[in-house]
N, CA, C and O atoms as a printed pandas DataFrame, in Angstrom:
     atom_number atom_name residue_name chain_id  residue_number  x_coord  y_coord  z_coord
0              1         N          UNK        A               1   13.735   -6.832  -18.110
1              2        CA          UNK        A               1   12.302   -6.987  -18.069
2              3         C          UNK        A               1   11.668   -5.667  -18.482
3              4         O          UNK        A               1   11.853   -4.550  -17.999
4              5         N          UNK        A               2   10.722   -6.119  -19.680
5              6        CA          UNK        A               2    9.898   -4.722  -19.713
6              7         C          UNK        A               2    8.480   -4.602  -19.321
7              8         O          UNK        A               2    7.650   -5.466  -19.604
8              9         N          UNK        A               3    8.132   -3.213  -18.479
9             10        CA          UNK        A               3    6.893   -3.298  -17.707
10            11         C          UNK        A               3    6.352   -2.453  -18.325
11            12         O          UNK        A               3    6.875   -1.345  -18.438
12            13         N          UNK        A               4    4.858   -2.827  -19.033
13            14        CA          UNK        A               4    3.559   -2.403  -19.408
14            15         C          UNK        A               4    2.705   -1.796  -18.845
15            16         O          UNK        A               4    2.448   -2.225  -17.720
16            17         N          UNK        A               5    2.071   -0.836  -19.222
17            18        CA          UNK        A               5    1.143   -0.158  -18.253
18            19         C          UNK        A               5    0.114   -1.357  -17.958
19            20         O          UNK        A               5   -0.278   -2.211  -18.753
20            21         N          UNK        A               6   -0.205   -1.202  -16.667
21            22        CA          UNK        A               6   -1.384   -2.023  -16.189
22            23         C          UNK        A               6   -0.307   -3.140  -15.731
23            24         O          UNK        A               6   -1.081   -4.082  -15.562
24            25         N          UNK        A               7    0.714   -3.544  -15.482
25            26        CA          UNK        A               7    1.746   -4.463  -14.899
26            27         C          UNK        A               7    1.445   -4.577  -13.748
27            28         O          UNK        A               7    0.288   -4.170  -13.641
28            29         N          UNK        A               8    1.787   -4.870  -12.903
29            30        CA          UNK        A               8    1.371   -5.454  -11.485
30            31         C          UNK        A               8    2.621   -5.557  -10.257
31            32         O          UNK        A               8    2.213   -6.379   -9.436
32            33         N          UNK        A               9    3.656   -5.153   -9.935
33            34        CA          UNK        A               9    4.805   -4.833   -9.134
34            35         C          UNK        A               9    4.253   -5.368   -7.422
35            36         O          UNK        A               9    3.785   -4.717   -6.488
36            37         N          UNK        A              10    4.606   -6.998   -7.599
37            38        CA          UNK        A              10    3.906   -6.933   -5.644
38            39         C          UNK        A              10    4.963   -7.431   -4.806
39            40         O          UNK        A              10    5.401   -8.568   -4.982
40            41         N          UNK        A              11    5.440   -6.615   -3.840
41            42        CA          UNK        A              11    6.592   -6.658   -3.300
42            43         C          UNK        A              11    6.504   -7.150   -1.773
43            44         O          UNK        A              11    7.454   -7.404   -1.031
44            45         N          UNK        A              12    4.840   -7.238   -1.424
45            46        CA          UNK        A              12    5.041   -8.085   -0.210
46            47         C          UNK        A              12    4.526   -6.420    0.807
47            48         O          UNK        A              12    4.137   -5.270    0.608
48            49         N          UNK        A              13    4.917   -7.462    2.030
49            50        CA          UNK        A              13    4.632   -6.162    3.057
50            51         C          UNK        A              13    6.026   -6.009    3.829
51            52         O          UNK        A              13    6.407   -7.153    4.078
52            53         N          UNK        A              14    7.064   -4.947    4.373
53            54        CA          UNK        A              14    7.954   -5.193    5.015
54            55         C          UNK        A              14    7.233   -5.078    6.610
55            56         O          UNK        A              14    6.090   -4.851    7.009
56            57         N          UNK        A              15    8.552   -5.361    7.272
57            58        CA          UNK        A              15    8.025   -5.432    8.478
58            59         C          UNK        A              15    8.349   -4.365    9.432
59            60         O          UNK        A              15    9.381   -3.701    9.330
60            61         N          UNK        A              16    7.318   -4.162   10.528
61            62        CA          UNK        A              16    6.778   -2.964   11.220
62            63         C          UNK        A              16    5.713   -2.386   10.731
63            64         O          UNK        A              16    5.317   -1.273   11.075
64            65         N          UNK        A              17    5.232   -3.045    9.971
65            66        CA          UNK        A              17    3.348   -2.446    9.330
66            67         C          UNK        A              17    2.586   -3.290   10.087
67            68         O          UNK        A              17    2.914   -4.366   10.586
68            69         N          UNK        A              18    1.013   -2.421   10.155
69            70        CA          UNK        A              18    0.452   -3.314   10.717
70            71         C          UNK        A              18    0.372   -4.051   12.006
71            72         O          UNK        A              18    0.461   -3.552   13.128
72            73         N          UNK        A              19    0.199   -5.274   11.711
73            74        CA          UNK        A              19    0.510   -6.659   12.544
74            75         C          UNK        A              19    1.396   -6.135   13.832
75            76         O          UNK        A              19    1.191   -5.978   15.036
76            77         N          UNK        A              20    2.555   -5.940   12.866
77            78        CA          UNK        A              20    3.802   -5.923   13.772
78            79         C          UNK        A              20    4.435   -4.627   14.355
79            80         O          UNK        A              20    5.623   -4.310   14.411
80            81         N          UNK        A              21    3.278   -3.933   14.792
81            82        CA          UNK        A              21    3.250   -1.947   15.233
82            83         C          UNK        A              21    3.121   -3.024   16.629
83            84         O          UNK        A              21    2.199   -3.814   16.834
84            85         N          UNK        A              22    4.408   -2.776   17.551
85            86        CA          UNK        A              22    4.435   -2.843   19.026
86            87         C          UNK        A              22    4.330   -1.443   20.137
87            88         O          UNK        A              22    5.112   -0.494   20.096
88            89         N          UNK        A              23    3.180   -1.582   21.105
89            90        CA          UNK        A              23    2.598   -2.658   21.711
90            91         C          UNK        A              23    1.508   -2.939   21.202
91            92         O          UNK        A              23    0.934   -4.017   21.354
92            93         N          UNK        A              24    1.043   -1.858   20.441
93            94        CA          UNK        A              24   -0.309   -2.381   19.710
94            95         C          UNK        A              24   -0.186   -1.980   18.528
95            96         O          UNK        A              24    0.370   -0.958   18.127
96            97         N          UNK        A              25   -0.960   -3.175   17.675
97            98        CA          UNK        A              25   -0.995   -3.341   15.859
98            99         C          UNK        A              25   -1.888   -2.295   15.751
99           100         O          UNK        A              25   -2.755   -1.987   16.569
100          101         N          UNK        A              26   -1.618   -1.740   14.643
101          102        CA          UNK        A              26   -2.836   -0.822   14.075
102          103         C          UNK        A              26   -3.434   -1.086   12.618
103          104         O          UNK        A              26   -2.414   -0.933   11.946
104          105         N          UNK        A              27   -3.875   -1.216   12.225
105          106        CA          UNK        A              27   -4.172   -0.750   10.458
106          107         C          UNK        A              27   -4.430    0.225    9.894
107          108         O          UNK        A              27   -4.466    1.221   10.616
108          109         N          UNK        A              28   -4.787    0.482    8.096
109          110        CA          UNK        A              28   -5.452    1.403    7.648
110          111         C          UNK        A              28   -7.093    1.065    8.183
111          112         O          UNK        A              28   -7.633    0.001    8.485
112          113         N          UNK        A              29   -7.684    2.719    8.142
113          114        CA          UNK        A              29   -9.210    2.667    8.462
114          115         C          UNK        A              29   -9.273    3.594    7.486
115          116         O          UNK        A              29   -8.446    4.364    6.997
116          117         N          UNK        A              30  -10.885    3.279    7.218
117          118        CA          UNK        A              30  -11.339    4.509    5.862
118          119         C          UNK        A              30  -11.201    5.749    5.863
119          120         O          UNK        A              30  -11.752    6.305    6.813
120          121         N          UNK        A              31  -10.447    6.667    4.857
121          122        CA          UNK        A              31  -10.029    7.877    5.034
122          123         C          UNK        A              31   -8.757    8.059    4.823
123          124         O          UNK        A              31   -8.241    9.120    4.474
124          125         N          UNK        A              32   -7.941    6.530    5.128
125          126        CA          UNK        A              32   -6.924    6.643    5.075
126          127         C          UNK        A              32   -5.901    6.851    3.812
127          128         O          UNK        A              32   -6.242    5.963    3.031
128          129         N          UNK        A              33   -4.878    7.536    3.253
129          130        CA          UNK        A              33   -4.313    8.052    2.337
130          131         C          UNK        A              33   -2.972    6.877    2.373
131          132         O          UNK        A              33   -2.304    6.639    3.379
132          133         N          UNK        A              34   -2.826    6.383    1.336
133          134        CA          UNK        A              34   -1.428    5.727    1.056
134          135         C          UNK        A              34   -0.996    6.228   -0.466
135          136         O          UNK        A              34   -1.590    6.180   -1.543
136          137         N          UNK        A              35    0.311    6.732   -0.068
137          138        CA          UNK        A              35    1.019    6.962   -1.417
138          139         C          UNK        A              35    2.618    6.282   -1.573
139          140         O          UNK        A              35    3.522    6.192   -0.742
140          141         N          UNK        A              36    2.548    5.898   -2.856
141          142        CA          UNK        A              36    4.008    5.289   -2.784
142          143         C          UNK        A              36    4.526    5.803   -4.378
143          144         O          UNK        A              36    3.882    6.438   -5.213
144          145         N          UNK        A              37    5.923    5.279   -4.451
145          146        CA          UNK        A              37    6.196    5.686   -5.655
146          147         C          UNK        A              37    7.771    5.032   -6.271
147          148         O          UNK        A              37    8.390    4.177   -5.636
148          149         N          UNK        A              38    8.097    5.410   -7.151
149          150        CA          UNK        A              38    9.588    5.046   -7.616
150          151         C          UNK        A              38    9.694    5.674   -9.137
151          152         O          UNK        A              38    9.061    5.725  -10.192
152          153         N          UNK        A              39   11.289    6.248   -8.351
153          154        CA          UNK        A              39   11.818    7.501   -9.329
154          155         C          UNK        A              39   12.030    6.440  -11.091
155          156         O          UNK        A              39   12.663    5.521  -11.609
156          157         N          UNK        A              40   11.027    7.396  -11.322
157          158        CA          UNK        A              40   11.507    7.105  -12.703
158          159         C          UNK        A              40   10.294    6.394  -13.436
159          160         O          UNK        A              40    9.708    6.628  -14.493
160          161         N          UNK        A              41   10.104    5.085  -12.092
161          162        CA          UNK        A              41    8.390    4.559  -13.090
162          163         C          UNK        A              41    6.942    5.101  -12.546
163          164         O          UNK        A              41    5.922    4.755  -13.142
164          165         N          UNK        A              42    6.867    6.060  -11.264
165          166        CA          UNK        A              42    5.738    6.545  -11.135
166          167         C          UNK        A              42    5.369    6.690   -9.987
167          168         O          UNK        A              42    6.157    6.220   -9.166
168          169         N          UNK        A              43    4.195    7.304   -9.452
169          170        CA          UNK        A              43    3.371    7.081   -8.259
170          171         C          UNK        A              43    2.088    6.537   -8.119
171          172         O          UNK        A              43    1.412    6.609   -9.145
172          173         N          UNK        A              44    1.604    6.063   -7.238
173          174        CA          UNK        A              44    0.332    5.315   -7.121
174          175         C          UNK        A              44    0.072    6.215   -5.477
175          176         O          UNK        A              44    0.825    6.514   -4.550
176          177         N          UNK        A              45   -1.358    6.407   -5.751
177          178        CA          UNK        A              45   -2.482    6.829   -4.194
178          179         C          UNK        A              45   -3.018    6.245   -4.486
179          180         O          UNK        A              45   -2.917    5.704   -5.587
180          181         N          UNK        A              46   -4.159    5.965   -3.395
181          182        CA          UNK        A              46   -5.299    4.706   -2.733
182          183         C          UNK        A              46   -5.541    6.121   -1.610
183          184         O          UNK        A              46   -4.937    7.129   -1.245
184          185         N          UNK        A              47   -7.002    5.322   -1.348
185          186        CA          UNK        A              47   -7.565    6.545   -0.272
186          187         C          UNK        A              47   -8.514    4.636    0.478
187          188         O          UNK        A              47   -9.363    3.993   -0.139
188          189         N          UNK        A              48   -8.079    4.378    1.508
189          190        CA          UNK        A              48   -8.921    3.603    2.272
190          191         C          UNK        A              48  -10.679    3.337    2.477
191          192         O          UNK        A              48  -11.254    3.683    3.509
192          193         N          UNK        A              49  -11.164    2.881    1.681
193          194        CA          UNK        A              49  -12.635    2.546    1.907
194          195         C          UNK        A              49  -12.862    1.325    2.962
195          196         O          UNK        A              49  -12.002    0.514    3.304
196          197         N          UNK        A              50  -14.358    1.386    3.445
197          198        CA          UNK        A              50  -14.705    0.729    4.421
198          199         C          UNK        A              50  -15.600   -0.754    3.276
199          200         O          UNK        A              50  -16.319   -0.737    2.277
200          201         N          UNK        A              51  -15.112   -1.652    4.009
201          202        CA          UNK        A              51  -15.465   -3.012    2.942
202          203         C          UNK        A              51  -17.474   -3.264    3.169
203          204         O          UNK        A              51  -18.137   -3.241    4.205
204          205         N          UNK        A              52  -17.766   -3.411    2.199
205          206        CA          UNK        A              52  -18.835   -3.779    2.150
206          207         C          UNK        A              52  -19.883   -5.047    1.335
207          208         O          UNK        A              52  -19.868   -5.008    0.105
208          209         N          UNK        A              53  -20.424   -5.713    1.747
209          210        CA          UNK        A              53  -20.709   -7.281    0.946
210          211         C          UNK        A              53  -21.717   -6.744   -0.076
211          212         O          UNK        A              53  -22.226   -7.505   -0.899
């Protein structure tokens, strides 16, 4: 498979995020920093905004 810039890689959520943080779930809140990456095709950051209609 060959991946194009602007491709789309969605792998789901594993588990212990979120939801499933025992005894209590937590989430991202605004401010919050997520970085991920993979050797070879790149990194991606996101910085958490607060949703607005």
């Amino acid at each position: 498979m060959t991946l194009l810039p602007g491709d789309v890689i969605s792998t789901g959520t594993p588990a212990g995020v979120g939801l499933g943080q025992k005894p209590t779930p937590w989430y991202l809140k605004p401010g919050d920093e997520v970085r991920l990456g993979i050797t070879g095709l790149g990194e991606q950051h996101q910085i958490a905004v607060a949703y607005a209609d």
